[in-house]
N, C-alpha and C positions, 0 to 999 in steps of 0.2 A: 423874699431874700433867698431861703435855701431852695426853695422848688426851681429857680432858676435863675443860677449868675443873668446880671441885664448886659446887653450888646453895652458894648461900647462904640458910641458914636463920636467920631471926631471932631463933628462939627458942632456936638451940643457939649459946649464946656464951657463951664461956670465960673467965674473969678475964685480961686483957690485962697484968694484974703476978704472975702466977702462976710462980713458978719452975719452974726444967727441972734434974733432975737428972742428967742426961746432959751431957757436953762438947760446949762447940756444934761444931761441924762448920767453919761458916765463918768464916773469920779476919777479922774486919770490921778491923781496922785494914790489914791487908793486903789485903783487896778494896776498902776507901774509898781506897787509895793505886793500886792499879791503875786503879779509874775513874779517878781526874784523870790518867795517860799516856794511858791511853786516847783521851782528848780530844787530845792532841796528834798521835797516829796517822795518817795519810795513810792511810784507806778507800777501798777496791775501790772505793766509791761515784764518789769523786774521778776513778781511772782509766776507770767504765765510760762515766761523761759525757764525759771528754774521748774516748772513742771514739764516744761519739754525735754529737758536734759535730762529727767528723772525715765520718764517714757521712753526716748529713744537709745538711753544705756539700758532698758527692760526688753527693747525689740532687738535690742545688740544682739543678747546674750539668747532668744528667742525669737528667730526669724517671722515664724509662722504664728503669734500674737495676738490672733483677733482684736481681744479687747485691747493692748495695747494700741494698737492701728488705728483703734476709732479713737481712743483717748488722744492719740497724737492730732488727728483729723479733725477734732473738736478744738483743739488749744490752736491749732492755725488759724482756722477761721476764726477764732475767737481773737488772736495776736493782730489779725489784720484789721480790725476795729482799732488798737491801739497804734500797730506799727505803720499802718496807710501802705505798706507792702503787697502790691498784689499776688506777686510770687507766693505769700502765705495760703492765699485762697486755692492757688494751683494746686500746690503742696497738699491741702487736704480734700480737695475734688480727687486727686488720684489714692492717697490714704486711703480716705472713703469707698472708691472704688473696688482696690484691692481687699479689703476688710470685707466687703459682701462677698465677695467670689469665697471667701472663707469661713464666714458664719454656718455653723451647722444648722442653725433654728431659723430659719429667716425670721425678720421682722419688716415693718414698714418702717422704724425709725433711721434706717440709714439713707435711705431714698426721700426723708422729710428733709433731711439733713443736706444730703446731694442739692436740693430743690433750693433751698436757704441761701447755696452758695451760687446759685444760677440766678437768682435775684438781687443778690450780690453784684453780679458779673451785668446784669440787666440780657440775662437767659431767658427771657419769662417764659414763652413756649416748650423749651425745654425743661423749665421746671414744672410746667405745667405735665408733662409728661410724668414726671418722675412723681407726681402727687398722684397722677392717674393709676398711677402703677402702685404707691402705698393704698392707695383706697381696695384696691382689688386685693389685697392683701390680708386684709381685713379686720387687720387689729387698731388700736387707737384710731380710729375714725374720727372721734374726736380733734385731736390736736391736726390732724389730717384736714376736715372741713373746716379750723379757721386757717391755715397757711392757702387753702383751695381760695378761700377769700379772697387773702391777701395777692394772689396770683390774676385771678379772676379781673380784680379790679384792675391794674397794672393793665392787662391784654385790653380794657375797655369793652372786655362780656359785663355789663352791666347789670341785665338781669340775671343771668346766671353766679353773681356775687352777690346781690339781696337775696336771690333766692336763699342762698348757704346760710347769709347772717340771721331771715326771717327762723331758717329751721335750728340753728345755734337752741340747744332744751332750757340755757339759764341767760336768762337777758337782766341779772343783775349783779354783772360781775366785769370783774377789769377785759377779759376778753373781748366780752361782749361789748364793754363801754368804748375802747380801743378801734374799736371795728366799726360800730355803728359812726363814730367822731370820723372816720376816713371818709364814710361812706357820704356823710349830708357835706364835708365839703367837698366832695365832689358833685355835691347837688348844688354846691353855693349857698347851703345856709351856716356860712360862718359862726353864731349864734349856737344853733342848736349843738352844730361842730365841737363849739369850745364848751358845750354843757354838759355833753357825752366824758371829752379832756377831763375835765373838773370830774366827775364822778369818779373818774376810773382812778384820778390820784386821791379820792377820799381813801377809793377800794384800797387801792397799796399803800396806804398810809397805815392803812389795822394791821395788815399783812407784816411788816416790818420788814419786806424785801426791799433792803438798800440798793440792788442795783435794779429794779425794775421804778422804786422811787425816783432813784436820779433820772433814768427814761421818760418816764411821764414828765417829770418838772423840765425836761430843757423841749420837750414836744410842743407841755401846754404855752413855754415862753414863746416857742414858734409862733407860737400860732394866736396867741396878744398881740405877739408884735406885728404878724400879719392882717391883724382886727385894728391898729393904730393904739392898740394900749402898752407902749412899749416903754412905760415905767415900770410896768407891770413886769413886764417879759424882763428887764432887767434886773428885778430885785428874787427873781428867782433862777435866772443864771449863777448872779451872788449865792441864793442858796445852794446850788447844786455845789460850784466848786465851793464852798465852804467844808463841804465833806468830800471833796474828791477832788483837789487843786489840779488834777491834771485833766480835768474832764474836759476834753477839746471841743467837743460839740459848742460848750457854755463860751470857752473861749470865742470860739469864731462868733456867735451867736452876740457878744460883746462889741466885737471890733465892728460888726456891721452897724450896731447904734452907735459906736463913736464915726462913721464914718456917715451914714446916711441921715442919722438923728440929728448928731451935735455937729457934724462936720469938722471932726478931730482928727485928721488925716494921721498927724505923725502919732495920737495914741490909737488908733486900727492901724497902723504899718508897724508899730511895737508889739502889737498884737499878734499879728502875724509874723513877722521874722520871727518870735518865739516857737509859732506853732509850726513853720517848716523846719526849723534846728529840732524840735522834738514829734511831730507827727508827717512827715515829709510827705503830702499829696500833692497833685497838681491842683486840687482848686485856689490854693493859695493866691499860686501865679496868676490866676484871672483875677482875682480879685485886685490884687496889689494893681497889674495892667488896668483897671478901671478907676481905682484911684488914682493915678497918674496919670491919666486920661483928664479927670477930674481939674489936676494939681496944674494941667496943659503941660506938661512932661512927655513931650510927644516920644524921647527915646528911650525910657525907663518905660511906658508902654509896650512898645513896639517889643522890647528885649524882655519882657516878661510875657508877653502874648508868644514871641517865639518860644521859651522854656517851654511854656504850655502845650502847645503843640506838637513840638518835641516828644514831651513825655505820652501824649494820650494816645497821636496814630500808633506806636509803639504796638503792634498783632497782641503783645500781652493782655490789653486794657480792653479789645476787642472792641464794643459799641457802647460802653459805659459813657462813654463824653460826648455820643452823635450830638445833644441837643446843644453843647456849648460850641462844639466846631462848628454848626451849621448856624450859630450865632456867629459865630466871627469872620464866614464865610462869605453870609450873606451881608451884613450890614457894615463890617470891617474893609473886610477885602476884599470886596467886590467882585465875590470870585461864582457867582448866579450858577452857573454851571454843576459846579462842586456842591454847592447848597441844596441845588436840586436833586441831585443824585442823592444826599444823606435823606432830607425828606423822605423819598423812594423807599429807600433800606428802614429808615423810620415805622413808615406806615407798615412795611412786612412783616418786621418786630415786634408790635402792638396799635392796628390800625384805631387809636384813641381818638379821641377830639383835638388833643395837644400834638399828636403827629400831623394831621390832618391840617390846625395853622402853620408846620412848619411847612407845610407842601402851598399854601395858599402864599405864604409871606415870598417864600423863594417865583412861584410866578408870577405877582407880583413884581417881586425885584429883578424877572426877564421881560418886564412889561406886558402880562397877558393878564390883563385887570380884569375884564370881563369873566376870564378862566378863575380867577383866584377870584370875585365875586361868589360865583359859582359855589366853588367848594365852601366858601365861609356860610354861605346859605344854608347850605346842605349839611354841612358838616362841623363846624362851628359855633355859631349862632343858639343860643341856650343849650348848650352839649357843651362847654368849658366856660367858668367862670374865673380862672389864671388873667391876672390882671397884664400879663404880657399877649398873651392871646386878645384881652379885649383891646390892646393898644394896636397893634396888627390889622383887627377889625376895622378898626377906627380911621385909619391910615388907609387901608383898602376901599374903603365906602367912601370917605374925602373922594381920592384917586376917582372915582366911579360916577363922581355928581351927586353922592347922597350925602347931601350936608346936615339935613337932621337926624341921620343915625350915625353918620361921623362925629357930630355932637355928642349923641350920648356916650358912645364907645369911649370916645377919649376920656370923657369926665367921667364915666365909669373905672376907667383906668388910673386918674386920675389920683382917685379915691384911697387905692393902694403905694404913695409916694414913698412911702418908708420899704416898702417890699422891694422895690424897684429902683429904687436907689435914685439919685441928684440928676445923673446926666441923664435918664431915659425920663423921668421927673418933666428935665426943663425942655427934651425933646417933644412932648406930647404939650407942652404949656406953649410951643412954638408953632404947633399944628393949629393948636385952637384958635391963633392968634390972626389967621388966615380963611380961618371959616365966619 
């Protein structure tokens, strides 16, 4: 689900009055009754502006501020997890900046800092820089090699991010657990994934850190629901906003099992209208344009895929949304050309496995089957385990004459319905249906 809004395809749409024989999952009369508390809640939001206004009447009055600069610098990037405001992140990439030109003592932690927000931005290279530059620094090396990790992986230096976690001194602690859970699912073992998950929220559970609690619990719901245990993943959405009603993650994380579980269109679109009126990002608008898609609402589609795009080319957003543009580019609007160019710029950014199917999908979709064979060989093929990649796969091998590995791809992909949402679902159930 979260790793990647699915295309919307217009040709794969489902009866919007079709029944579900299965129990819906989300209790819509008790999730329409918790949104309206919700709105009454007093959000982190509230608290973190009234620490900015404390901070920037302290820089008023004291230009040259050090610690206030970083403190401002910190409450932005921290604001932009609530406000979905990118301008907040600008705001303290340049903070930040200014604040080191000022620091008498240097340290590395402004530069971990910098790095956090270039990850953010989907910087990675450049963050990558900015960790190279705290290591050489030499203090907290520690918190330095697991962000170096977390970077590492992103870029797809694969061995160069086991190396960090094998050298990590405590392998029995949330960091550690946190880390190694990234790592095996990018190996594809789902499983061991969610056993690292589990440990790490035993870890935070002694700890009594509420807000790294509430992280782990809407991670480990992720990542149930990405395993098809999405009873699971939902009773501990429940728990998170039960102590944090505004906790938007859980929300979205909701509305995708009323929409792709229970096929609760109007309680995921209640869901949502909520979370743009209080967290205003563009993923919303894709999402809604895919349920509508869904609902065969070809112009409620159309006019939320425009919003969408709208907001992301915007130079602000920079390449944070390549992967969803170059889904709507290539499989929407047929626009092969544009699709291929993002691919390009993809792979430059972090030549992964996951860049590497968008370059194979886009030739493909300019007819060079044998080319985009090619790279899914080489570059695909047991190197990502994304149930959209293995759909891709699937769809390329068909194209190619290879019908028993077009078989497995697809039933492979198959497997992941609930990540992938109804239309991509009954698109690959239309493929099979042909081999």
């Amino acid at each position: 689900m979260f790793k990647q809004f699915v295309v919307i395809l217009s040709a794969a749409v489902f009866f919007a009055g079709c029944t579900n024989e299965k129990a819906p999952v989300a209790e819509e009369q008790r999730i329409t009754a918790a949104l309206q508390k919700s709105a009454e809640h007093k959000s982190d939001l509230t608290i973190i502006d009234e620490d900015i206004l404390f901070w920037s009447n302290r820089l008023a009055v004291k230009t040259d501020d050090h610690n206030a600069k970083t403190k401002l610098a910190s409450l932005y990037s921290k604001r932009f997890q609530y406000s979905g405001n990118i301008h907040d992140v600008h705001k303290s990439d340049s903070l930040y900046t200014v604040a080191n030109q000022l620091q008498k003592h240097f340290s590395s932690g402004i530069y971990r800092s910098l790095a956090a927000n270039c990850v953010t931005q989907h910087r990675f290279q450049q963050a990558d820089k900015y960790l190279d530059t705290a290591l050489q620094m030499g203090d907290d090396k520690y918190l330095t090699a697991l962000q170096r990790f977390d970077v590492k992986l992103e870029l797809g230096q694969y061995k160069q991010a086991e190396q960090l976690l094998t050298s990590l001194p405590q392998k029995n602690n949330f960091d550690y657990y946190t880390r190694a859970a990234k790592f095996e699912d990018h190996r594809g073992n789902a499983d061991a994934s969610i056993a690292y998950m589990e440990q790490a929220y035993a870890d935070v559970i002694e700890s009594k850190n509420e807000h790294l609690l509430l992280w782990v619990k809407t991670n480990l719901a992720d990542m149930y629901g990405h395993n098809n245990r999405v009873a699971e993943a939902y009773k501990l959405y429940n728990e998170v906003l039960a102590t944090d009603p505004a906790y938007y993650h859980a929300w979205k994380g909701i509305a995708w099992i009323a929409f792709s579980q229970d096929k609760n269109t109007r309680l995921a679109k209640n869901i949502l209208y909520w979370l743009q009126a209080h967290h205003p990002i563009p993923d919303y608008d894709l999402m809604l344009s895919e349920i509508a898609a869904y609902e065969n609402d070809h112009q409620e589609k159309n006019i939320r895929l425009a919003l969408f795009i709208d907001q992301v080319t915007q130079p602000i957003y920079g390449d944070m949304y390549n992967k969803y543009l170059f889904a709507i580019m290539s499989d929407e609007r047929n626009d092969a050309t544009t699709a291929l160019q993002i691919a390009h710029k993809e792979i430059l950014n972090r030549p992964t496995p996951q860049s590497y199917d968008l370059l194979a999908w886009s030739l493909y979709k300019n007819g060079q089957v044998n080319e985009a064979t090619r790279i899914a060989n080489d570059r695909i093929v047991n190197k990502t385990f994304e149930p959209d990649a293995l759909y891709h796969i699937g769809v390329i091998y068909k194209q190619a004459g290879n019908k028993k590995m077009a078989k497995r791809y697809l039933n492979e992909a198959l497997e992941s319905s609930f990540e992938l949402g109804p239309l991509v679902t009954n698109e690959i159930k239309e493929e099979l249906k042909t081999l």
